[in-house]
PALUMPA-758414 format. One record per residue (C-alpha): residue number from 1; z negated, x negated, y. Coordinates in steps of 0.2 Angstrom, whole numbers, plus 5000, padded with zeros to 4 digits. Example, Ala and Ser with C-alpha at 12.3 -4.5 7.8 and 13.67 -1.06 7.14 Angstrom:
// residues 2
[1 [4961 4938 4978]]
[2 [4964 4932 4995]]
//
This chain:
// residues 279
[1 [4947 4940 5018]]
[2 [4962 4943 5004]]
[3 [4953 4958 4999]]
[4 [4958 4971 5011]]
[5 [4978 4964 5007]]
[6 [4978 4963 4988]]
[7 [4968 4980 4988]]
[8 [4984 4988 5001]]
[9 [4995 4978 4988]]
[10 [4985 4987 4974]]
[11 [4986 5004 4981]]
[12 [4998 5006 4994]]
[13 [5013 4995 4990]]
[14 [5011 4992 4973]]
[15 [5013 5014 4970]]
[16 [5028 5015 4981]]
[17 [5037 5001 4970]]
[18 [5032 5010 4956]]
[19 [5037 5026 4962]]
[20 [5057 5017 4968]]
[21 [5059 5010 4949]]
[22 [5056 5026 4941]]
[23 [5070 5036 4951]]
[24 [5082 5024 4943]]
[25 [5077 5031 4928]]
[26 [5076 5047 4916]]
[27 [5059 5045 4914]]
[28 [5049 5063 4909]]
[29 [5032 5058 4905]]
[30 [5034 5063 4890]]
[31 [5025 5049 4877]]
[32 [5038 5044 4864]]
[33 [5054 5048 4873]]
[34 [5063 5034 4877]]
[35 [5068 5032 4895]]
[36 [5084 5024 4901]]
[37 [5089 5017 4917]]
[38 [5102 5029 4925]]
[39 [5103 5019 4941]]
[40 [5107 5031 4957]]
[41 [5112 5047 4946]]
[42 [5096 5052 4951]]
[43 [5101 5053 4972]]
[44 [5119 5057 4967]]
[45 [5113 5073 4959]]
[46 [5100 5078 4971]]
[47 [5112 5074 4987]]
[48 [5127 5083 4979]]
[49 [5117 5097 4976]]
[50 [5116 5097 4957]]
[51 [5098 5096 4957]]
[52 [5098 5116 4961]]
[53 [5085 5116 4978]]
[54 [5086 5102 4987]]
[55 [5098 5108 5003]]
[56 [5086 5122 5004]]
[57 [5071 5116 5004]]
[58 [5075 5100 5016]]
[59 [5080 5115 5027]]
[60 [5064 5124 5025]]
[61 [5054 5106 5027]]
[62 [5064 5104 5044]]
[63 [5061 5119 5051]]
[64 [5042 5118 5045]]
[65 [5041 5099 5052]]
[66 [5050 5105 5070]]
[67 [5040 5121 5071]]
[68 [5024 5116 5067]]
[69 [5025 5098 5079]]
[70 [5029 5106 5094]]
[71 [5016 5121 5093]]
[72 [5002 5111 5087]]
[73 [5005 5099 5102]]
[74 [5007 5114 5115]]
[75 [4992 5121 5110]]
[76 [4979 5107 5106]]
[77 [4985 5102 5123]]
[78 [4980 5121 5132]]
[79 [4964 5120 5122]]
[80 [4960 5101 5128]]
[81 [4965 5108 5145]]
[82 [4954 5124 5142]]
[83 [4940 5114 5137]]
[84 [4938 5101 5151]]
[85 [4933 5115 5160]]
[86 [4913 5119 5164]]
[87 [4913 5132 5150]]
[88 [4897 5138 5144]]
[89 [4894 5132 5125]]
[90 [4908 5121 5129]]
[91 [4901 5109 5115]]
[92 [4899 5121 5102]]
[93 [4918 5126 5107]]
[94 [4923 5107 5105]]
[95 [4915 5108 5086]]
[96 [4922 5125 5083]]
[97 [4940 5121 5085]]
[98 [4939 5107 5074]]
[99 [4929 5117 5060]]
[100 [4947 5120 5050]]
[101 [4948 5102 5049]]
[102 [4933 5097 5041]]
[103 [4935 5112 5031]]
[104 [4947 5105 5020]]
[105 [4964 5111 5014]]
[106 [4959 5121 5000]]
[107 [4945 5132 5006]]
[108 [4956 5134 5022]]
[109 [4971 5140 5011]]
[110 [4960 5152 4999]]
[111 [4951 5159 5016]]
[112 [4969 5164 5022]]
[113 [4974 5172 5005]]
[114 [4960 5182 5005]]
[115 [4962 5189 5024]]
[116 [4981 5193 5021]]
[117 [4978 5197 5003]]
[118 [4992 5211 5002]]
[119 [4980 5226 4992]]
[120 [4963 5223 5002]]
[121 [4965 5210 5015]]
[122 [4958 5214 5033]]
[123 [4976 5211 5039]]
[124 [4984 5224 5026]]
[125 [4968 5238 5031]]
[126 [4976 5234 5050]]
[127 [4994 5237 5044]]
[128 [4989 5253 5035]]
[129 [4982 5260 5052]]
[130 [4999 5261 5059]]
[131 [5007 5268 5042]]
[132 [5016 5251 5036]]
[133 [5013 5237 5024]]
[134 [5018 5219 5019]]
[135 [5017 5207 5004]]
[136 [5010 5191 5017]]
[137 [5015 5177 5009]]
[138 [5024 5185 4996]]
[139 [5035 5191 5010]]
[140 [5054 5180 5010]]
[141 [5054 5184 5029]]
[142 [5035 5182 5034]]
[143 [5029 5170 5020]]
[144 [5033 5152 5029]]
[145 [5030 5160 5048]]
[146 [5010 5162 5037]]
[147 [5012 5145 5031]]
[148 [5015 5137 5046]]
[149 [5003 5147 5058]]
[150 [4989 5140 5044]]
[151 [4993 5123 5046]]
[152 [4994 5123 5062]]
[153 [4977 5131 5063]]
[154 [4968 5117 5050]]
[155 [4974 5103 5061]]
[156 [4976 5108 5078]]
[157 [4957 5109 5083]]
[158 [4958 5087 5079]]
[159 [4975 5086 5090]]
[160 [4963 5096 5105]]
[161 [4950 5082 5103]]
[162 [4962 5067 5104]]
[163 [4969 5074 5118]]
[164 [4952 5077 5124]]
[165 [4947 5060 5122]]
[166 [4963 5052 5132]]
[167 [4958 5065 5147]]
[168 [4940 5057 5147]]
[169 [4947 5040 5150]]
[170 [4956 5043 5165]]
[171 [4945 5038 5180]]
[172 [4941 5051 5190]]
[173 [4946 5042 5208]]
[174 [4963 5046 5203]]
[175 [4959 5066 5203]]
[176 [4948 5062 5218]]
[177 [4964 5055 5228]]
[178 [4975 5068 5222]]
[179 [4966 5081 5227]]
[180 [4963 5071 5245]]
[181 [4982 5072 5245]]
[182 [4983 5090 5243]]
[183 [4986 5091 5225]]
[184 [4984 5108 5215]]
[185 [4980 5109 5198]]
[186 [4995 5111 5189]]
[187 [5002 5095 5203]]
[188 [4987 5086 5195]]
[189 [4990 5090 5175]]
[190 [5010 5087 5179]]
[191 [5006 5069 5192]]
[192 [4991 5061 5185]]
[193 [4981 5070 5167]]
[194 [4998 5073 5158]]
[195 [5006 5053 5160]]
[196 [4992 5046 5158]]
[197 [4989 5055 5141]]
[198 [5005 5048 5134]]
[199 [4998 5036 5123]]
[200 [4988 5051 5115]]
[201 [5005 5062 5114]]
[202 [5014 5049 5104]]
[203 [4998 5047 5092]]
[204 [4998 5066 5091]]
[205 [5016 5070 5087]]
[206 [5019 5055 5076]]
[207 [5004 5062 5065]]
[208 [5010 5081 5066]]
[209 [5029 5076 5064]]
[210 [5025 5064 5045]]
[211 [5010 5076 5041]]
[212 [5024 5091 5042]]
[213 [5038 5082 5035]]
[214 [5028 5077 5018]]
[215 [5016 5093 5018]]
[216 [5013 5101 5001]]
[217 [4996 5105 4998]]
[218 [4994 5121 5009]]
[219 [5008 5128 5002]]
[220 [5004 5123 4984]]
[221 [4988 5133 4988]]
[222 [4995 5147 4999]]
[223 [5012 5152 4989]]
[224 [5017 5139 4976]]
[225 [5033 5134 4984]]
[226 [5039 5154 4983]]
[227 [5046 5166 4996]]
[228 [5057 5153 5006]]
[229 [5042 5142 5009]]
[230 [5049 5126 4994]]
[231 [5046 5112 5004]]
[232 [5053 5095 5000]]
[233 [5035 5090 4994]]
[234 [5034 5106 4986]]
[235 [5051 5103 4976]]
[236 [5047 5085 4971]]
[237 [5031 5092 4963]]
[238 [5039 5105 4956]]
[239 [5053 5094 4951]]
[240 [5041 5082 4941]]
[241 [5029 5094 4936]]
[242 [5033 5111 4933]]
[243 [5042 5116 4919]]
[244 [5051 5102 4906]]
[245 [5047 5090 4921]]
[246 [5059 5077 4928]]
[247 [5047 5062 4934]]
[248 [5065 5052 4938]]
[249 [5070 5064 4947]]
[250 [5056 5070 4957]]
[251 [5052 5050 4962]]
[252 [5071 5049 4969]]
[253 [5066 5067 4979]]
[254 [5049 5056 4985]]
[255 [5058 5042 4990]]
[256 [5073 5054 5001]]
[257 [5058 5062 5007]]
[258 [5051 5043 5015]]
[259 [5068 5039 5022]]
[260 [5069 5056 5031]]
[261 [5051 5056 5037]]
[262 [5056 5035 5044]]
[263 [5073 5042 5051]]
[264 [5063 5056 5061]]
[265 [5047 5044 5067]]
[266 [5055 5027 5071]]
[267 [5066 5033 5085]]
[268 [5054 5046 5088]]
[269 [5041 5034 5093]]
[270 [5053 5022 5102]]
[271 [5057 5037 5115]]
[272 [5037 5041 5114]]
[273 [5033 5022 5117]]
[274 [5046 5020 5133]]
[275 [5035 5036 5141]]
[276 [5019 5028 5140]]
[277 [5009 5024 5156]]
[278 [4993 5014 5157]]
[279 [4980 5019 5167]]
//
């Protein structure tokens, strides 16, 4: 039974320590360089703005986070919706919508660069029929729109099914009396299918709101941190990696980027929890 907890000390707690002690130092990875403790010079030079990045891209990671929570959610919510519906195929539908995510982030972000690959793309041979062009995700203006319309499109088909999951657990007497009581459809969604998928709604956008707020491999794939899409994960890997590398000061941009993502979901699921209802 100790297992499970010294395995979640192993590889849970014991990396996030790790990660914490080494943004209190100069560390570079570098073997033979000596590293010194520098205590919070790390946080004081990325806060001030020192480290050349970090107001833009917490910026970018906000707007991505806000964009990219509420869109999901509005439309895996239409889809669930959509697809309660006697559709034909409606199971091949159900398995089609969550294709991107079992696709994985890497095929889905090569797929994209290749339809709006700027010289031969299917998106660029539409462009040139109405005698215009553009760089995709090389664009500064359209670059992060791309990057989250993709990630909303890997992840949104798994957000359907859990709201299509809570949808099947509510009985079906209380559509029955509702519609007794001359209840119309969207009365029904707005009284009855929408409270009662509240528990699924706080699931949902607690996972879109940390997934969003710590995303980096779907940029890492689709743009490399360029053309206004430098995320905050982007910069700490940038940060540590790219370049001479700055493993101190990357770790202290890793551990901003958990007390942001614990500022934004602790009071986010409190509000969330108070909506609940229970069938």
């Amino acid at each position: 039974m100790i297992l499970p907890i010294l395995a979640y000390l192993l590889f849970s707690i014991g990396p996030a320590l790790g990660t914490f002690l080494v943004s209190l130092t100069n560390y570079a990875g570098i073997p033979g360089q000596a590293v010194q403790f520098v205590g919070l010079a790390n946080f004081i030079s990325m806060i001030s703005n020192a480290a050349s990045g970090f107001s833009a891209s917490l910026e970018t990671t906000l707007v991505f986070a806000l964009s990219v929570t509420v869109i999901q959610n509005a439309v895996a919510l239409a889809l669930a919706v959509l697809l309660r519906n006697p559709l034909p195929f409606v199971g091949a539908l159900r398995s089609m919508i969550f294709l991107p995510a079992a696709l994985g982030v890497t095929i889905n972000g090569i797929l994209w660069l290749l339809i709006f690959s700027p010289s031969q793309g299917p998106a660029a041979g539409l462009l040139a029929a109405f005698h215009t062009s553009s760089a995709f995700f090389g664009s500064p203006t359209l670059a992060l729109v791309l990057v989250i319309f993709v990630q909303i499109w890997a992840n949104v088909g798994f957000t359907a099914l859990v709201y299509l999951a809570s949808m099947d657990n509510i009985p079906h007497e209380l559509f029955e009396a509702a519609q007794m009581d001359g209840a119309g459809r969207w009365s029904v969604f707005r009284k009855v299918t929408y409270p009662l998928i509240s528990s699924a709604t706080t699931v949902n956008v607690l996972l879109a709101t940390v997934g969003s707020m710590n995303v980096y491999d779907i940029i890492y794939v689709l743009t490399d941190g360029t053309s206004n899409t430098n995320t905050l994960g982007m910069y700490m890997f940038n940060t540590s990696f790219e370049g001479s590398g700055d493993l101190g000061l990357g770790a202290s941009v890793a551990v901003m980027m958990f007390v942001l993502t614990m500022a934004a979901a602790l009071p986010l699921q409190w509000f969330l929890r108070r909506r609940e209802v229970s069938v």
